[in-house]
C-alpha positions in Angstrom: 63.7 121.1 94.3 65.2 118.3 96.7 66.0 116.1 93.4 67.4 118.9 91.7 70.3 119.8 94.3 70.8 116.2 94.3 71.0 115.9 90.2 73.3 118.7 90.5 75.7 118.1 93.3 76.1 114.8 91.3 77.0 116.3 88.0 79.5 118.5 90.1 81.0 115.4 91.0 81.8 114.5 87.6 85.2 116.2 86.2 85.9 116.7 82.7 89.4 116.5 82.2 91.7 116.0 79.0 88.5 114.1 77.1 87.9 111.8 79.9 85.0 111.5 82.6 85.7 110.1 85.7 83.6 110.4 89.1 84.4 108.6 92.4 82.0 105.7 92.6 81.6 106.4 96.6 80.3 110.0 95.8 76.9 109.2 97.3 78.6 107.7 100.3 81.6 109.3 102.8 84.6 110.5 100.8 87.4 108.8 99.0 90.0 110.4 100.9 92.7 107.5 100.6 94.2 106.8 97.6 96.7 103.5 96.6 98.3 104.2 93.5 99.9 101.1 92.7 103.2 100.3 90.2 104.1 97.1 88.3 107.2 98.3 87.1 107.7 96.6 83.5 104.1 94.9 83.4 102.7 94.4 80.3 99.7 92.5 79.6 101.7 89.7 78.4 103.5 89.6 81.7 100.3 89.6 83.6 98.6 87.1 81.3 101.9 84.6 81.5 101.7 84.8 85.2 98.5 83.7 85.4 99.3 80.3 83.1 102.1 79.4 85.4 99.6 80.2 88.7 96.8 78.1 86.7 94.1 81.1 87.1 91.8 82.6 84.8 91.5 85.7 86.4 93.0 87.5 89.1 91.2 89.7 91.7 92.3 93.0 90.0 91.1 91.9 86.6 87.2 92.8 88.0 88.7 96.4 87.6 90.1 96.3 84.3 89.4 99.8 83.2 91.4 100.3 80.0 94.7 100.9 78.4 97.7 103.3 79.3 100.0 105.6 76.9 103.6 105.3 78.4 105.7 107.7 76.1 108.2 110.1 76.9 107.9 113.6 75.9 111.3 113.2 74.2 110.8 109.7 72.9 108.4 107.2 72.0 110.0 104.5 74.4 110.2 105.7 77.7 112.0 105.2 80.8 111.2 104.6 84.4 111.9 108.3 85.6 109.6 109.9 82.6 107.0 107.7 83.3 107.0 108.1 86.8 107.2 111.9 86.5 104.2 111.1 84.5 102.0 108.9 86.3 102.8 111.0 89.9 102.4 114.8 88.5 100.8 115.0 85.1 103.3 115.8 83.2 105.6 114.0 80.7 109.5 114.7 80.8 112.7 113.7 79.0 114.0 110.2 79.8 116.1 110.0 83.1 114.3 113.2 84.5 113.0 113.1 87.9 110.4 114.9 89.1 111.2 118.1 86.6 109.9 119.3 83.2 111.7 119.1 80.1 112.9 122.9 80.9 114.1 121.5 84.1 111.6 122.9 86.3 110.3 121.5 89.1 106.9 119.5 89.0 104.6 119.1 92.2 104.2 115.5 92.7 101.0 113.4 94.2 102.9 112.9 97.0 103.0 117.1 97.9 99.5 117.8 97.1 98.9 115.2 99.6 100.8 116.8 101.9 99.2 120.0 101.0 95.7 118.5 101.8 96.6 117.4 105.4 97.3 113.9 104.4 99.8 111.1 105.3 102.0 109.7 102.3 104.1 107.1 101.9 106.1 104.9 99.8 106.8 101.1 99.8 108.7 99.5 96.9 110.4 96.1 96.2 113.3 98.3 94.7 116.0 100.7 96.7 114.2 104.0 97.4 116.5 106.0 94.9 115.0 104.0 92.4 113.4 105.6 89.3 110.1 104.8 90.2 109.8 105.5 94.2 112.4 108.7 93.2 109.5 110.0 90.7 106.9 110.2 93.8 109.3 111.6 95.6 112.2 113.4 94.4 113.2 116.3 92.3 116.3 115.5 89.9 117.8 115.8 86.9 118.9 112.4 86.2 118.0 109.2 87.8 121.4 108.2 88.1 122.1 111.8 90.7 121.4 109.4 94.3 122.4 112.0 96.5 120.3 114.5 95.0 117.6 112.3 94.7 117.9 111.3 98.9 118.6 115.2 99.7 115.2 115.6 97.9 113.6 112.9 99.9 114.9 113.8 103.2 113.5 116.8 102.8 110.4 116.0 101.1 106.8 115.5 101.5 106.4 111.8 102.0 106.1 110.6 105.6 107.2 107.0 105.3 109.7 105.5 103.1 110.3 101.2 102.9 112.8 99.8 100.0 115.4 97.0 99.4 118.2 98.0 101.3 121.0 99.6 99.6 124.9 101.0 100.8 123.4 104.6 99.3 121.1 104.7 102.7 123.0 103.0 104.9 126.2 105.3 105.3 127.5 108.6 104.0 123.7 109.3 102.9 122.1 108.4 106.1 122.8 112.1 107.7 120.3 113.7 105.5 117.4 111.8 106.8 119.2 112.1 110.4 119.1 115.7 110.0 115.7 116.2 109.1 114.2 114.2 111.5 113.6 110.5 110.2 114.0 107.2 112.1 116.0 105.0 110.8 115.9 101.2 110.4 117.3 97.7 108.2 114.8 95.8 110.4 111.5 94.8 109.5 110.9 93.6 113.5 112.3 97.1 114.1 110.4 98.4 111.8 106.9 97.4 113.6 108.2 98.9 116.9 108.1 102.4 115.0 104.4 104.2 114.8 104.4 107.5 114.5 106.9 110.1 112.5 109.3 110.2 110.0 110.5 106.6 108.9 113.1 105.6 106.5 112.9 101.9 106.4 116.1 100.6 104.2 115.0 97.0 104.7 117.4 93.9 104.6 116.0 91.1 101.8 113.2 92.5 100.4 112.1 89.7 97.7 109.6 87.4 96.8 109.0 85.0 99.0 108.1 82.4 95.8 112.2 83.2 94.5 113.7 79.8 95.7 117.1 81.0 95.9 115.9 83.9 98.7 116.1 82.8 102.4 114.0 84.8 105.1 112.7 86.6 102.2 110.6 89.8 103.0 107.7 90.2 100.8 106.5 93.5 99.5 102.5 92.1 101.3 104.4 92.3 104.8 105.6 96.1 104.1 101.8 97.0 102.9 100.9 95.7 105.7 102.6 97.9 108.3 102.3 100.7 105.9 98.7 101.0 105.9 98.4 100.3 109.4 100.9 103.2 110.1 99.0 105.6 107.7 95.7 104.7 109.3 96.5 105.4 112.9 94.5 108.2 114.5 94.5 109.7 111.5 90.5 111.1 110.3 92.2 113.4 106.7 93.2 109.9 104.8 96.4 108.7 103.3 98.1 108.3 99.8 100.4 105.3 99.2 102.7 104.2 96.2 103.3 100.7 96.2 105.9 100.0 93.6 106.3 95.7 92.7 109.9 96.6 90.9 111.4 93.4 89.7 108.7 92.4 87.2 110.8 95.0 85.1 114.4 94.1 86.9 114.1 90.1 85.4 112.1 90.7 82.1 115.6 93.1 81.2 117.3 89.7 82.3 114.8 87.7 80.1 114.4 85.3 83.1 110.5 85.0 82.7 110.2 82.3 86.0 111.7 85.1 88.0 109.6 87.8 86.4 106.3 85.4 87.2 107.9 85.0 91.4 107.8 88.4 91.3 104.3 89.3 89.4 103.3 86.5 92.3 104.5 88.8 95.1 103.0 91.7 93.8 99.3 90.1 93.2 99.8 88.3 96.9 100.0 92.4 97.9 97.2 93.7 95.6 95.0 90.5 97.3 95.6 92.0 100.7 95.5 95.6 100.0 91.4 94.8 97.6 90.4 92.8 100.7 91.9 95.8 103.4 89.5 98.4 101.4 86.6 96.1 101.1 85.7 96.9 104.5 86.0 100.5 103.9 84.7 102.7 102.0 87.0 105.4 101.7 89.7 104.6 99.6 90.7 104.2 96.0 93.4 101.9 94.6 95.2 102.6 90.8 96.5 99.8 89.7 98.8 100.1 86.2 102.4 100.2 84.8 104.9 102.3 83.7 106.1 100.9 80.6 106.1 97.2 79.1 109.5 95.5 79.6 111.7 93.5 77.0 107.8 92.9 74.2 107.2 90.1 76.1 105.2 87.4 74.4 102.2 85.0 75.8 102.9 81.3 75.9 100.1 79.2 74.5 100.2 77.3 77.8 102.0 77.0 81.1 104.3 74.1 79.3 105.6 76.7 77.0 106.5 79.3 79.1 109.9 79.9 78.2 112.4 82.9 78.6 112.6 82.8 74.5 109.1 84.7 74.8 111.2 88.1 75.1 111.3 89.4 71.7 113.3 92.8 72.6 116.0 93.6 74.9 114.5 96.9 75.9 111.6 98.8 77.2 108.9 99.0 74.4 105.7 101.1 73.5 103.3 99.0 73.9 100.4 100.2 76.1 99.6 98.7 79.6 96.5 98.2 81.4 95.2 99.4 84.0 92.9 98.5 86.8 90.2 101.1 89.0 88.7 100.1 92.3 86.5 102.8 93.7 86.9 104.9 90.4 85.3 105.0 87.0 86.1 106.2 84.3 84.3 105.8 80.3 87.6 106.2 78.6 89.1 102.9 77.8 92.3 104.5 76.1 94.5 107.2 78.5 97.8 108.6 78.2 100.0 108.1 81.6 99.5 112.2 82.3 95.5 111.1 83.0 96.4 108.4 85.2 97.5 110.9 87.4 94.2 113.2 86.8 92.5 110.1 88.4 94.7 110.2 91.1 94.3 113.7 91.9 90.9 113.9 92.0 90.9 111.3 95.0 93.3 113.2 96.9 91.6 116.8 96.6 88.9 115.1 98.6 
């Protein structure tokens, strides 16, 4: 009788959804409460695999969670933008490029971030981009273009997401900055600053945010030292868990510039990040990370070797529809093919715990 409640608690835990099974892989142990969805904006396997040749490794960390391949399309075209894909990948929907957070029909879509909030749990947001952004404005914004900044801040500042850290930009600094005044947030451009805030609303609109492997950045801030206080912060007497979106933007940004050495410095930042966060939840078990993309950038091609890495590997100057892999730690799943909208079925399945 013992083994049957067991057998069956444990098929419970398995979720059918859109053709897929997943299950939690700490089901038998305390709950996955925290979840890590993680971004590389542009990153295609070619970008990952032309990384690696210039860092002379033959596998990465994350690769030991290679689960499989994404679908990035719009629901209006096959090529899709940052803002449909991030609709996508943080509510389960697909839109029309350059929508935020809303259906095709304009409606509005609940994001990861809300059913977070809904659940009792802290959420934040820390990207290598400005927070109006496409991708941190999907997880956290309702709009009807990514181009509408001051609708996409009102919508923060009055939003669901606890903490917010991007590259600093004039949008946040000044006629802006009331919003988040007004609805309770702290305020900073100071990483040092930043550290001295624990507890509460946060905007942190952060001076030099780069990778710290971009030569021509001084006192560089890299996206690893915002994780870091991030996760601290959502930790913090805090017994319901966490959800985070960590966004590495600029692998996207320098691929549309077909300047492959920057797009590898930034790729570099981003793995330095994913390194700290695999080791931070290796001595927990609690917490899931999603690791994937948004959309390949610019058909980037692989070099044969590291000598022959050359910005003349960008075959088109525009997103494309190539698929994009993606990475599971604390997750499974025996689909090795998923459109973006599943992505986010994973992700919600952690945060319902």
């Amino acid at each position: 009788m013992k083994k049957s409640i067991k057998v069956l608690c444990c098929l419970l835990a398995i979720c059918m959804v859109a053709s897929f099974v997943f299950c939690l892989t700490a089901c038998n142990k305390s709950p996955v409460k925290n979840l890590i969805y993680i971004i590389g904006d542009g990153m295609g396997f070619n970008h990952v695999e032309n990384a690696k040749l210039y860092m002379e490794k033959d596998k990465l960390a994350i690769e030991n969670y290679y689960a499989g391949e994404v679908i990035t399309h719009a629901a209006d075209n096959e090529v899709t933008d940052s803002a449909a894909a991030a609709t996508a990948l943080a509510t389960g929907v697909k839109t029309n490029i350059d929508f935020v957070g809303i259906n095709p029909n304009g409606k509005k879509l609940t994001n990861i971030m809300e059913l977070s909030k809904s659940r009792g749990k802290r959420t934040a947001i820390v990207t290598t981009d400005t927070l109006d952004g496409a991708t941190p404005a999907g997880f956290s914004a309702h709009a009807e273009s990514r181009d509408d900044t001051t609708d996409i801040i009102k919508s923060q500042a009055t939003g669901k997401v606890d903490l917010l850290i991007g590259k600093w930009s004039s949008a946040y600094a000044y006629s802006n900055k009331k919003y988040f005044d007004n609805n309770g947030f702290a305020y900073t451009e100071s990483v040092d600053e930043l550290k001295n805030l624990q507890s509460g609303k946060i905007v942190g609109n952060i001076q030099n945010v780069d990778s710290a492997y971009n030569p021509y950045t001084e006192d560089a801030v890299p996206l690893k030292t915002l994780v870091e206080y991030a996760l601290d912060y959502l930790t913090k007497d805090n017994k319901k868990g966490f959800t985070l979106m960590v966004e590495g933007a600029y692998i996207d940004k320098h691929s549309h510039e077909q300047d492959i050495m920057q797009m590898i410095y930034a790729f570099m930042d981003l793995n330095d990040t994913i390194d700290y966060i695999l080791d931070w939840a290796s001595k927990r078990d609690d917490t899931a990370i999603i690791f994937t993309a948004d959309h390949e950038t610019c058909g980037l091609q692989k070099a044969e070797n590291k000598d022959a890495l050359s910005d003349s590997l960008y075959t088109a100057d525009y997103h494309t529809s190539a698929n994009v892999p993606l990475y599971l730690y604390n997750i499974t799943t025996d689909v090795a093919l998923m459109d973006n909208t599943d992505v986010y079925k994973l992700a919600k399945q952690v945060v319902r715990n």
